[in-house]
C-alpha positions in Angstrom: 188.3 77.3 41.3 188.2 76.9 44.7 189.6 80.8 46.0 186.3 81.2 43.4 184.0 79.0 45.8 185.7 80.9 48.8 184.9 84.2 47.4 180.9 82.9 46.8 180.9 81.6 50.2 181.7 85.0 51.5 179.3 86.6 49.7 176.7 84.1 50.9 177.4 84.4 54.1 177.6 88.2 54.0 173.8 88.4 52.6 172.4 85.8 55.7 174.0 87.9 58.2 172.2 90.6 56.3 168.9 88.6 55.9 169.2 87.7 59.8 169.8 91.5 60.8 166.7 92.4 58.9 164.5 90.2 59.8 165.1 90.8 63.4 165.0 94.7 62.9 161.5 94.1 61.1 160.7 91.6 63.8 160.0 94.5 66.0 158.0 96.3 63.4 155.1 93.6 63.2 151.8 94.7 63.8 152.6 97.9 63.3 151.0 100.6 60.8 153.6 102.0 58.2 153.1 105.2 59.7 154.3 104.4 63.4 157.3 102.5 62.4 160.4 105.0 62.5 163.4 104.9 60.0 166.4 106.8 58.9 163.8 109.7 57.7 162.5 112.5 60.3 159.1 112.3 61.3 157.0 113.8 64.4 158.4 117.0 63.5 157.2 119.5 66.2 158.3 123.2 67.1 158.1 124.4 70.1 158.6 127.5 72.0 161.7 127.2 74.5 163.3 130.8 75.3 161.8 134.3 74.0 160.0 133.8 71.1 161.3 137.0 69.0 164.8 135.2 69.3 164.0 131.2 69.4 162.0 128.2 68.7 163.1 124.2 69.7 162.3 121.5 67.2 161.8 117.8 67.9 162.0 114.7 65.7 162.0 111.0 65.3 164.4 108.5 63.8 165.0 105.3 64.4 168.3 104.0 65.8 171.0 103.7 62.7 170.9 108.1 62.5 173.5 108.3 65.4 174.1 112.3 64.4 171.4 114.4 63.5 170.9 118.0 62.7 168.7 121.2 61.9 169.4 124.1 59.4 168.0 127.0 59.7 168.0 130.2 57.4 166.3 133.1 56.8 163.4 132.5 54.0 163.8 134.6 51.1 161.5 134.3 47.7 163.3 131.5 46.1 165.8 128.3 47.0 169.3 130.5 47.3 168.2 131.0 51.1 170.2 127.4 51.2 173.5 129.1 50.9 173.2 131.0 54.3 171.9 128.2 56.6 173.3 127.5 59.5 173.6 123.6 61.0 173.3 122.8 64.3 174.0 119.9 65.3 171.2 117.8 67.5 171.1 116.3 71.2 170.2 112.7 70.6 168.1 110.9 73.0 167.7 106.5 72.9 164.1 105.9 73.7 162.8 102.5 74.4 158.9 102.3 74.2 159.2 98.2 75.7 159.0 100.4 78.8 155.2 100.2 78.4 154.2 96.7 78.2 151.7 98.0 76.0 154.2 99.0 73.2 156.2 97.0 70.8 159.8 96.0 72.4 161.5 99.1 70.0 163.9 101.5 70.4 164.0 105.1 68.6 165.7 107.8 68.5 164.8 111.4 69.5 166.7 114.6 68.3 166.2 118.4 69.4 167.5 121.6 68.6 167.1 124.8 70.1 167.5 127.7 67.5 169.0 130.5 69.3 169.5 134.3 68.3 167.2 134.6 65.8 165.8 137.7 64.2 162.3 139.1 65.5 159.8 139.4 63.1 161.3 137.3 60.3 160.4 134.5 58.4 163.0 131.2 59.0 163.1 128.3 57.2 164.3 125.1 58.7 165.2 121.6 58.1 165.9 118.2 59.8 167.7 114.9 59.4 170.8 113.0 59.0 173.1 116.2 57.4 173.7 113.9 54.3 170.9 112.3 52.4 167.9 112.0 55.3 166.0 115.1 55.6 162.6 116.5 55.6 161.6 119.1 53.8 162.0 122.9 54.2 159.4 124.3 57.1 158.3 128.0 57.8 158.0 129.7 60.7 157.9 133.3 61.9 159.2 135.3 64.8 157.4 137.2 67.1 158.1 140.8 67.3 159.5 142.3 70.3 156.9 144.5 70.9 153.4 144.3 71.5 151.7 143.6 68.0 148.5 141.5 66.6 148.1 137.8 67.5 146.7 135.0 66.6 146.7 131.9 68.1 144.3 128.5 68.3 143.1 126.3 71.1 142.4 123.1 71.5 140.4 121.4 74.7 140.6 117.3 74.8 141.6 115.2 71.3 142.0 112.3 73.3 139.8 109.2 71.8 139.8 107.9 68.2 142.2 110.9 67.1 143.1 109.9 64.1 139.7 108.9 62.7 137.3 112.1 64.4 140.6 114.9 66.1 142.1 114.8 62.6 139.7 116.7 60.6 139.2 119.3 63.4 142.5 120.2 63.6 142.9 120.5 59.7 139.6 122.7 60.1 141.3 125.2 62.2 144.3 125.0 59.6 142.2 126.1 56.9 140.5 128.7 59.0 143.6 130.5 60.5 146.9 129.4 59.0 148.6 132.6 59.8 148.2 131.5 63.4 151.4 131.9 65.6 150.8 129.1 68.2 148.3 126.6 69.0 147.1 125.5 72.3 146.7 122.1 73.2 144.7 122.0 76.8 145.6 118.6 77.9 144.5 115.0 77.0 146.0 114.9 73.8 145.9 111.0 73.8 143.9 108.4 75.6 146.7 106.3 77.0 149.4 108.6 78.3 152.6 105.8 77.3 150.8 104.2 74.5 153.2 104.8 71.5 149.9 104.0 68.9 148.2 107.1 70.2 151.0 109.4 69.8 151.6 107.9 66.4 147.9 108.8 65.5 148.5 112.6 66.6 151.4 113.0 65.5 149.3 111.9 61.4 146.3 114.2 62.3 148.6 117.0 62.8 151.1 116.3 59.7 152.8 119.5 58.8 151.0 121.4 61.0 152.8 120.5 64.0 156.1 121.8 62.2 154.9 125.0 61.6 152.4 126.2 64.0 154.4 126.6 67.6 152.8 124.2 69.9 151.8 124.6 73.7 151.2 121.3 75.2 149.3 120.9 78.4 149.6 118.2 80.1 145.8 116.3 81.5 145.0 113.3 83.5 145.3 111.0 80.5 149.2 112.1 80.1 149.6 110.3 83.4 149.1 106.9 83.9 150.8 103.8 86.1 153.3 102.1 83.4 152.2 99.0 85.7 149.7 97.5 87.8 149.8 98.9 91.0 152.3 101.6 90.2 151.7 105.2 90.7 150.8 107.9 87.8 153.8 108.3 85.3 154.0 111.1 83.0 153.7 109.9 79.4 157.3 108.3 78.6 157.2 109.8 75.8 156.0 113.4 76.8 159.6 115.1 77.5 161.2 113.0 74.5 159.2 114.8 71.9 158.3 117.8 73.6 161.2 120.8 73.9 159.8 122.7 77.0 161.1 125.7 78.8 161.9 124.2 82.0 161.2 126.2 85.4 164.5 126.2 87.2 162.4 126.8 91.2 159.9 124.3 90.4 160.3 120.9 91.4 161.8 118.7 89.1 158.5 116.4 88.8 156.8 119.5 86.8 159.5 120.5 84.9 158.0 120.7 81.1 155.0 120.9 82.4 154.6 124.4 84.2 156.0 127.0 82.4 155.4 130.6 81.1 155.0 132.0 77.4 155.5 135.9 76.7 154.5 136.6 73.3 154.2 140.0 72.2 153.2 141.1 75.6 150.8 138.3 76.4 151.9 136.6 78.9 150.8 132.6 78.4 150.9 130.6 82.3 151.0 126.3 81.3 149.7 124.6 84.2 150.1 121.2 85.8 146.3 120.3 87.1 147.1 116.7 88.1 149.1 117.3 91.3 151.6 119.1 93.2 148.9 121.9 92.9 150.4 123.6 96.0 153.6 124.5 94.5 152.0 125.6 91.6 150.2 128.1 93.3 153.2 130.2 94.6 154.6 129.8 90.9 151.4 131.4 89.5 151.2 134.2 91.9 154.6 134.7 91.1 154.4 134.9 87.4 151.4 137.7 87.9 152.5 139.6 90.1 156.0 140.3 88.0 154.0 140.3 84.7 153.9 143.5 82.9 152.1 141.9 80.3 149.2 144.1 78.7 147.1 140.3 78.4 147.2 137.2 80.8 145.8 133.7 79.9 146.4 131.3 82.2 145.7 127.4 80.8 145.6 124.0 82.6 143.8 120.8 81.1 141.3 120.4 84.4 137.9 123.2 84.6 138.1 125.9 87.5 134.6 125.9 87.0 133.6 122.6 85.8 130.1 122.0 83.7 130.1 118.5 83.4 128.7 116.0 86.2 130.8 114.6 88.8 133.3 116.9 88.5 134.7 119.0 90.6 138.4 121.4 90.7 137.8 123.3 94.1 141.5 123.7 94.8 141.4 125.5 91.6 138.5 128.2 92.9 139.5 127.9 96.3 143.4 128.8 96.0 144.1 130.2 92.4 141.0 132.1 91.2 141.7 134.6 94.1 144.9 135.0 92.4 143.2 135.3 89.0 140.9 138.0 90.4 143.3 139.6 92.4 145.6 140.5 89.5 143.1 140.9 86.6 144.0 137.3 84.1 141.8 138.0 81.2 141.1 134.4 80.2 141.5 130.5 81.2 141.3 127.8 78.9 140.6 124.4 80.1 139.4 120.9 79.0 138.6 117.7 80.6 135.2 117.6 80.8 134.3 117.1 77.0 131.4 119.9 76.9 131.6 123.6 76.0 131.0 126.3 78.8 132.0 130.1 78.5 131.4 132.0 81.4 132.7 135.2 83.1 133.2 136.2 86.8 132.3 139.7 87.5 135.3 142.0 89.7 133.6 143.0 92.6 134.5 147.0 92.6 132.8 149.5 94.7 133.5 152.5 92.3 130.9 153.9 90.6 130.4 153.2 86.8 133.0 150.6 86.3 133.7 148.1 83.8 132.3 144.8 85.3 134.3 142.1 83.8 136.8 139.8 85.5 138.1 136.5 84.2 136.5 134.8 81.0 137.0 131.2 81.9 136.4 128.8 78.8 136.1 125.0 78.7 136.0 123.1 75.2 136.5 119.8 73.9 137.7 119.1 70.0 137.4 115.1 69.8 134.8 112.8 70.2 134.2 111.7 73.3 131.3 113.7 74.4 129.5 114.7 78.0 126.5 116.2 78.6 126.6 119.7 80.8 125.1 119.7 84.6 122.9 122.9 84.5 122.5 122.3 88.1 126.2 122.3 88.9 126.5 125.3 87.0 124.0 127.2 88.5 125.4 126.8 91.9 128.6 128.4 90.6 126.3 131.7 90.7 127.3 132.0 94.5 131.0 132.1 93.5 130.1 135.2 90.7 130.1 133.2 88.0 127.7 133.4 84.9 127.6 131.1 82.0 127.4 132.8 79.0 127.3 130.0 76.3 127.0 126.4 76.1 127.0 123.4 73.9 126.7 119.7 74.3 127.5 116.8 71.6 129.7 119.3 69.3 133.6 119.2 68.6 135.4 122.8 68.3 138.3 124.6 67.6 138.7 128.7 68.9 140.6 131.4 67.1 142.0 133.8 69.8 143.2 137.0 68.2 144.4 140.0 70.1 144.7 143.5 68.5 145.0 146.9 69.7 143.0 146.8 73.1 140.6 144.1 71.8 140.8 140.3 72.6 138.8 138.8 70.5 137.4 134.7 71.3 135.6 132.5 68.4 134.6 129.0 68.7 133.6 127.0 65.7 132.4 123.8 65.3 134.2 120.8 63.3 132.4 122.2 60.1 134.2 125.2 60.3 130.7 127.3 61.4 131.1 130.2 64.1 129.3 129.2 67.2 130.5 131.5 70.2 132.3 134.9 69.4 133.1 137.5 72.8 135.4 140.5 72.9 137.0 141.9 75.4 137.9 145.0 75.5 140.0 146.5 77.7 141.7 149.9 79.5 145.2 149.3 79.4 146.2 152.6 81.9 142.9 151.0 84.3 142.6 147.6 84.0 138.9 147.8 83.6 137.4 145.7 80.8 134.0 145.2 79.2 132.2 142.3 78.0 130.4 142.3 74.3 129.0 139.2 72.5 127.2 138.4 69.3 
């Protein structure tokens, strides 16, 4: 009777212990959605591009703190399950994350994994996993290769999500999921969130998104709202959890402060330039000329969240016309994307050529905005731009968009359409390859 007691003592004691583990683990998780709370099953699944993107793609995820070891497999899809018995494991780096470092965030830790899938086929279809290697994992997610030589593209861009992104961003981004699924990448042109270290925010992106951000390769750009004090009186931090969940190529030359956050894409032979518009803009600058001047790239883009020619009021990049659109001009970028100021401008700037009969486009620079928060356009401001060759092609006020960018043969062709899906703005550029000289047609 009593090694009976002893044994129901044990087992007592056992389940408080238990009852005082959970309730401190939950503890943490009070006033929090279900949705933001992490546990022992992936989530903010995200693929990224990190090294040549015929041969490679990073992925990122989310646990919480009880999946010590993590891992991705990764296969080539075939037409049915057996693909399983060829997958390959890698096992994860695994990062501790606290979000208490924002006062604003619940007192929680996570845990981030990422793995970089290297030597990859081009042109092929991969499907991939994450999670724990034994019972945790998501599902199976496609993806496909780039080919490693110049081919057709298509990709999406995004200006500003920023406010209320799960109730208003969500929808637009599922738009231009239903509109151009077969896109290879996506574009995000800065402010992505409100509150740069607010863990909420993120949480309501990462939902918009869903599966999307697992299968369409993402380019983040960093904007003002990714930087922010962590506390009064600090100075502007980068989101804490920007490099966690984000698996950047990382610029070896450039300072360490804009590491995953300037960087270069070459897909297919289009050669993508990520720039940091909040600050160290002078460093940048010698980066950019460098990445031109080496590019053999038949197309350039260049994007960075601020405008080079901004058409809302008050604002104003002039380090951007004064020091890199010389650069743009100099060595023929085809187009800019921007955000930040919550309007839609496309415009052009002419080349200024002397010889007779040629083409007499420059750089298409393009600012949009696909969440709520809406400004109205300052004509005035715009006009004045006139003196620096630039003309305003099309505008909008009060509308969210998404654009469809697809480049084929010697044809770049631009659409904007609204959050119903409706075309708004269409342009095509097409372009001498052997010259360099390109013309301008629109709807």
């Amino acid at each position: 009777m009593l090694l009976l007691r002893k044994e129901i003592y044990s087992i007592l004691l056992i389940c408080y212990i238990s009852l005082i583990s959970c309730s401190a683990q939950n503890h943490d998780h009070i006033g929090l959605h279900h949705w933001e709370i992490p546990s022992k099953n992936p989530d903010r699944i995200i693929l990224t591009f990190h090294e040549d993107p015929s041969e490679s793609r990073a992925v990122t995820w989310r646990t919480d703190t009880t999946i010590k070891n993590a891992y991705a497999e990764i296969a080539e899809a075939t037409v049915n399950s057996n693909f399983v018995t060829n997958s390959k494991k890698y096992m994860a780096k695994t990062e501790t994350f606290d979000l208490g470092l924002y006062k604003g965030n619940k007192s929680l830790k996570v845990h981030y994994h990422s793995v970089a899938f290297n030597y990859l086929k081009p042109n092929k279809i991969y499907v991939y996993r994450v999670g724990d290697g034994k019972s945790h994992w998501s599902e199976w997610i496609q993806f496909k290769t780039a080919k490693n030589e110049y081919a057709p593209t298509k990709f999406v861009y995004f200006g500003d999500a920023q406010n209320d992104v799960l109730s208003h961003w969500s929808r637009v981004i599922r738009m231009a999921y239903q509109n151009a699924p077969d896109a290879s990448f996506v574009i995000h042109a800065g402010d992505l969130i409100n509150n740069a270290h607010k863990d909420y925010e993120w949480a309501q992106w990462f939902k918009s998104g869903g599966f999307i951000h697992s299968q369409w390769t993402a380019i983040p750009v960093v904007g003002n709202h990714e930087f922010i004090p962590l506390n009064r009186g600090d100075e502007r931090k980068l989101a804490i959890q920007w490099k966690p969940q984000f698996t950047l190529p990382i610029e070896k030359e450039l300072d360490e402060k804009l590491h995953e956050t300037v960087y270069t894409v070459d897909y297919q032979d289009i050669r993508i330039i990520v720039l940091n518009s909040n600050g160290m803009l002078k460093e940048q600058t010698q980066y950019v000329e460098q990445q031109l001047k080496k590019s053999t790239a038949k197309w350039n883009i260049i994007t960075c969240h601020h405008s080079v020619f901004s058409p809302a009021e008050g604002r104003d990049f002039e380090y951007a016309r004064k020091k890199w659109k010389p650069l743009f001009d100099e060595f023929n970028v085809d187009l800019v994307l921007n955000g930040h100021d919550h309007t839609y401008a496309r415009g052009h700037v002419p080349t200024i050529s002397t010889t007779k009969g040629s083409k007499n486009l420059g750089t298409i620079y393009v600012t949009s905005v696909s969440g709520p928060k809406q400004y109205p356009l300052d004509r005035e401001q715009i006009k004045r731009y006139s003196k620096e060759g630039y003309q305003l092609d099309k505008s909008a006020e009060q509308t969210q968009f998404f654009q469809v960018i697809t480049i084929e043969n010697n044809k770049l062709i631009y659409v904007a359409y609204n959050a119903l899906g409706e075309e708004y703005d269409r342009a095509v550029i097409i372009k001498d390859f052997d010259s360099g000289e390109k013309e301008l047609r629109v709807k």
